[in-house]
MDAnalysis code that builds the backbone (N, CA, C; Angstrom):
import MDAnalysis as mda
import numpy as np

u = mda.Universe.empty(267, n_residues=89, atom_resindex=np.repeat(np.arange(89), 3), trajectory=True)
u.add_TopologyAttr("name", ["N", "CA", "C"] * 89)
u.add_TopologyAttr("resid", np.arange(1, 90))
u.add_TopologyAttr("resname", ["UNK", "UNK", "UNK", "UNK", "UNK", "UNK", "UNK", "UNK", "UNK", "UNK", "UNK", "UNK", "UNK", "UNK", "UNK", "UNK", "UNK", "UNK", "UNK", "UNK", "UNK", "UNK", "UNK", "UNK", "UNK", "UNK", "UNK", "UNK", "UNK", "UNK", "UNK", "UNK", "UNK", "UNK", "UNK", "UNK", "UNK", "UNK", "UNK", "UNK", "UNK", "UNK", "UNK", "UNK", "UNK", "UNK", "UNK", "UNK", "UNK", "UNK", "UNK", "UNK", "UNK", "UNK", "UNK", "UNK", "UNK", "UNK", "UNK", "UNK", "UNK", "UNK", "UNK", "UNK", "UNK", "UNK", "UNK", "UNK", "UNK", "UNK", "UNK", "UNK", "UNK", "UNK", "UNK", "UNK", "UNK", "UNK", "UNK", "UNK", "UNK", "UNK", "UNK", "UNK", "UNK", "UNK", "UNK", "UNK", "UNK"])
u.atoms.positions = np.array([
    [201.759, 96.787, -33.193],
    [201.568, 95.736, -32.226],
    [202.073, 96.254, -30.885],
    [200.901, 96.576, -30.073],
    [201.747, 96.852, -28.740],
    [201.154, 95.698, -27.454],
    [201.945, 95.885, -26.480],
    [201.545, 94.879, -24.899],
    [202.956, 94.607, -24.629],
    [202.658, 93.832, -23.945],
    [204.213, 93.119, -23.227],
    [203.727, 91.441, -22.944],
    [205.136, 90.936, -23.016],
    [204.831, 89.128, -22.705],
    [205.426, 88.899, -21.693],
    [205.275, 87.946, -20.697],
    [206.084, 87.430, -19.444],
    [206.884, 85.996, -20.234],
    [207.874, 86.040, -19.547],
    [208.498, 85.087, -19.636],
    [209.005, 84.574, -18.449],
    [209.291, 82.974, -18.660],
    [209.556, 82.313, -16.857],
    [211.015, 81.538, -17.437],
    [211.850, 81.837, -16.994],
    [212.886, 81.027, -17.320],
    [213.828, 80.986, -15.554],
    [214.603, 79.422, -15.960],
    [215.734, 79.303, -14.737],
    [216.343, 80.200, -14.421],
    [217.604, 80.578, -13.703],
    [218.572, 80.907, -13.333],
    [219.339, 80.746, -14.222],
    [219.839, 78.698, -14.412],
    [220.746, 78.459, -15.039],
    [220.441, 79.334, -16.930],
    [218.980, 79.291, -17.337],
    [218.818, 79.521, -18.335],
    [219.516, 81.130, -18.719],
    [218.522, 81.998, -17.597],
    [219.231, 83.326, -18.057],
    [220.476, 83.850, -17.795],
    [221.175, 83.283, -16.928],
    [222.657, 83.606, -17.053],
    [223.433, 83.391, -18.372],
    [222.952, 81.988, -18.814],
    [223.755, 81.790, -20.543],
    [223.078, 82.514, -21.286],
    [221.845, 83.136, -21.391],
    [221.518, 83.650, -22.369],
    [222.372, 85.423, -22.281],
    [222.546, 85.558, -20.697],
    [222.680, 86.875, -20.769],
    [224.103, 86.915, -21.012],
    [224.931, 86.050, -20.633],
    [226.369, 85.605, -21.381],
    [226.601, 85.922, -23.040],
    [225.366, 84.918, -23.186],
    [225.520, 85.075, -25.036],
    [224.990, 86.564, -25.608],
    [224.311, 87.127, -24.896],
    [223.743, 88.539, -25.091],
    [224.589, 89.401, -24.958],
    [225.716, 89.983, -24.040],
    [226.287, 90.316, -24.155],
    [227.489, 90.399, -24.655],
    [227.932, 89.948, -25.684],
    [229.084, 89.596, -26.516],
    [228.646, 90.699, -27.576],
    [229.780, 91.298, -27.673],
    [229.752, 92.318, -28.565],
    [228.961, 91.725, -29.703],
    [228.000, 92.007, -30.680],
    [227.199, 91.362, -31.854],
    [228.226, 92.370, -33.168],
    [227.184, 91.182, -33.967],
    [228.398, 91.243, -35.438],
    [229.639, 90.912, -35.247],
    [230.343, 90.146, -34.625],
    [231.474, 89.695, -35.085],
    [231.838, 88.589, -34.811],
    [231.009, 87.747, -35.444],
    [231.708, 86.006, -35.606],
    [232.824, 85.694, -35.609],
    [234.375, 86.489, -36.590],
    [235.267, 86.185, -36.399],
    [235.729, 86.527, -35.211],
    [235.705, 87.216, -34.168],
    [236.444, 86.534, -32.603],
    [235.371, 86.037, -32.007],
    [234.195, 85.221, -32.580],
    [233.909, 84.285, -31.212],
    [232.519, 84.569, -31.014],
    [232.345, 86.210, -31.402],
    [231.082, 86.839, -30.208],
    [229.432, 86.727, -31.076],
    [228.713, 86.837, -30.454],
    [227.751, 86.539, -31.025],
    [227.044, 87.934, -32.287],
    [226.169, 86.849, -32.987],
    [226.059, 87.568, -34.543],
    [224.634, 87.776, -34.559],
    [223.882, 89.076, -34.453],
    [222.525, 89.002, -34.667],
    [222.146, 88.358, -36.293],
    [220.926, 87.896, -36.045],
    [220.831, 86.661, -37.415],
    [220.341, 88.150, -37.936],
    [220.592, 87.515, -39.461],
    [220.317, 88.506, -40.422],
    [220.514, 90.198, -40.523],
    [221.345, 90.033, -39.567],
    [221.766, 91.459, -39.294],
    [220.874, 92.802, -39.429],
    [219.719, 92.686, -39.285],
    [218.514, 93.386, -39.070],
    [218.327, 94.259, -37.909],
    [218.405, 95.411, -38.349],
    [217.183, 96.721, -36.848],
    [216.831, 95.799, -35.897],
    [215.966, 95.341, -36.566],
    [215.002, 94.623, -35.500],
    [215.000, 93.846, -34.812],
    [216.007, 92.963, -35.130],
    [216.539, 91.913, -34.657],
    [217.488, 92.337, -33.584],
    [217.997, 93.217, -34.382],
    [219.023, 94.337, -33.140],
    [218.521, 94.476, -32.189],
    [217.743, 95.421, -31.936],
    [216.840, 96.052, -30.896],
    [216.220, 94.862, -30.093],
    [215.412, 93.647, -30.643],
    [214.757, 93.001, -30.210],
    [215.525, 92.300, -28.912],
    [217.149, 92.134, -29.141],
    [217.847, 91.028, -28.372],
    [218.483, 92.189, -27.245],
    [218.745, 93.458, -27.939],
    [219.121, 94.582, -26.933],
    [217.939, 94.704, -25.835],
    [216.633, 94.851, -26.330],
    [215.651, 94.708, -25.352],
    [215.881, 93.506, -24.310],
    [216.055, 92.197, -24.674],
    [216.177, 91.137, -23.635],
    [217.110, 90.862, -23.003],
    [218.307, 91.368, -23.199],
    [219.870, 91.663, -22.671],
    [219.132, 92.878, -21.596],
    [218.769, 94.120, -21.727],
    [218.611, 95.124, -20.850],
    [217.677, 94.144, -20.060],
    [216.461, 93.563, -20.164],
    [215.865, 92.907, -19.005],
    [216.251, 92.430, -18.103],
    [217.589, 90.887, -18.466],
    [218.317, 90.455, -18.247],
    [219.215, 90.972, -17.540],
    [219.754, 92.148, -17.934],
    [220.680, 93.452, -16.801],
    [220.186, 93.729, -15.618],
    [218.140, 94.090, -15.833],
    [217.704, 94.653, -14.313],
    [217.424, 93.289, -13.565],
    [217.574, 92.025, -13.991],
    [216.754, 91.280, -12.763],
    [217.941, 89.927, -12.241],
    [219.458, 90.288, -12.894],
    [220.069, 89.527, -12.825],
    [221.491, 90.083, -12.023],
    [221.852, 90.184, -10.878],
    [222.905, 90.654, -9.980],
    [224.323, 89.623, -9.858],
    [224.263, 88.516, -10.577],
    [225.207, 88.181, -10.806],
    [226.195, 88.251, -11.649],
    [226.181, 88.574, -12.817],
    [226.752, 89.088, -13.949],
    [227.813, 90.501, -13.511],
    [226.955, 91.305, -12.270],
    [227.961, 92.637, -11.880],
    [228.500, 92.657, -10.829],
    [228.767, 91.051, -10.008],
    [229.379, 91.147, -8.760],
    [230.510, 89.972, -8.951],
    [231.014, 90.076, -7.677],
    [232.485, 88.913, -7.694],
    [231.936, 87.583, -8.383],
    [232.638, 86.624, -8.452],
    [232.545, 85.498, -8.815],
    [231.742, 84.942, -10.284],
    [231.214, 86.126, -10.794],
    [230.716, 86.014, -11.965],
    [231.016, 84.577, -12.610],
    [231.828, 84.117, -12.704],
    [232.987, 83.420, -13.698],
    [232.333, 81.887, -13.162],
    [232.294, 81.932, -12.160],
    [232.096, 80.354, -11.350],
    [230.487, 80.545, -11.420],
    [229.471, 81.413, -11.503],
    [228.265, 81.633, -11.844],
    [228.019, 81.172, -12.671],
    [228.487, 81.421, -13.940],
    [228.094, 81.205, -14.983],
    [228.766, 79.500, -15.407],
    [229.804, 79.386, -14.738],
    [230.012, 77.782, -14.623],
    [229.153, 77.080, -14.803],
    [228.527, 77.234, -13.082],
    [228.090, 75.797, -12.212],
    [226.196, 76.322, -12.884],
    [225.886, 77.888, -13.613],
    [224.500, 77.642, -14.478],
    [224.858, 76.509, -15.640],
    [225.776, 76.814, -16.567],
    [225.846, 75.877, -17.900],
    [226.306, 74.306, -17.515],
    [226.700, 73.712, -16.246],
    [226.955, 72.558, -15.638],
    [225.401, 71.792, -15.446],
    [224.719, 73.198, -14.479],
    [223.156, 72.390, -13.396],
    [222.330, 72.347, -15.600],
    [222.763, 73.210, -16.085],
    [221.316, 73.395, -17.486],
    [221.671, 71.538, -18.255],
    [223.193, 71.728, -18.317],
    [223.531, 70.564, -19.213],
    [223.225, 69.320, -18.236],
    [223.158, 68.864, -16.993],
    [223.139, 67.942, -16.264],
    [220.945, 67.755, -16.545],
    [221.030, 68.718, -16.652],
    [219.248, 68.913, -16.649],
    [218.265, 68.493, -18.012],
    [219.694, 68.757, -19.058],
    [219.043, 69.082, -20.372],
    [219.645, 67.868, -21.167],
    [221.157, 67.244, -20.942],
    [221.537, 66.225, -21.611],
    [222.663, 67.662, -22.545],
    [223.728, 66.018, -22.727],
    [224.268, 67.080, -24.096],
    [223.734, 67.148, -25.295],
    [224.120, 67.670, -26.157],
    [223.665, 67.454, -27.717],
    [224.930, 66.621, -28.245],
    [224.908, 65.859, -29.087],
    [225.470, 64.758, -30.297],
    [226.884, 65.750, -30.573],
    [227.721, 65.027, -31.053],
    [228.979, 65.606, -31.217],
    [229.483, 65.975, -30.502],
    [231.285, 65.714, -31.032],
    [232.159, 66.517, -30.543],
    [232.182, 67.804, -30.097],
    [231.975, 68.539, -30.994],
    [232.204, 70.328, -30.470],
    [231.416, 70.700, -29.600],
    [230.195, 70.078, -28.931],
    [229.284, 70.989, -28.033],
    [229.753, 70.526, -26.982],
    [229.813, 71.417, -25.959],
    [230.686, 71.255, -24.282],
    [229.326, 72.510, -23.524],
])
């Protein structure tokens, strides 16, 4: 299977994703994110969208990172609603 797909996403969207992308993978016990099924492919697949995410996103490698990624997961949740329960923030 070869080509390429476009994808259109927010600001607020790809900053959390590239947040959650970069967390060291495989290790649930401190926190960081776990490729599902622990698969090659799955590997590679999310390493591919993390590196995208690297070339078109300049906030992640400059000052203020921290308040970036804030006031994205603030504008997504004000946009999106929360989800049910306690634990989701």
């Amino acid at each position: 299977m070869a080509g390429t797909v476009s994808i259109t996403l927010g600001r607020a969207e790809a900053l959390i994703l590239f947040e959650i992308l970069s967390r060291e993978p495989d290790r649930p016990e401190c926190g960081k994110f776990q490729v599902p099924g622990n698969r090659d492919a799955d590997y590679w697949a999310f390493d591919e969208l993390l590196g995208t995410l690297e070339r078109v996103l300049p906030e992640p490698f400059g000052p203020g990172y921290d308040q970036y990624l804030s006031d994205a997961a603030h504008n997504l949740i004000r946009r999106r609603g929360r989800l049910p329960g306690p634990d989701h923030t």
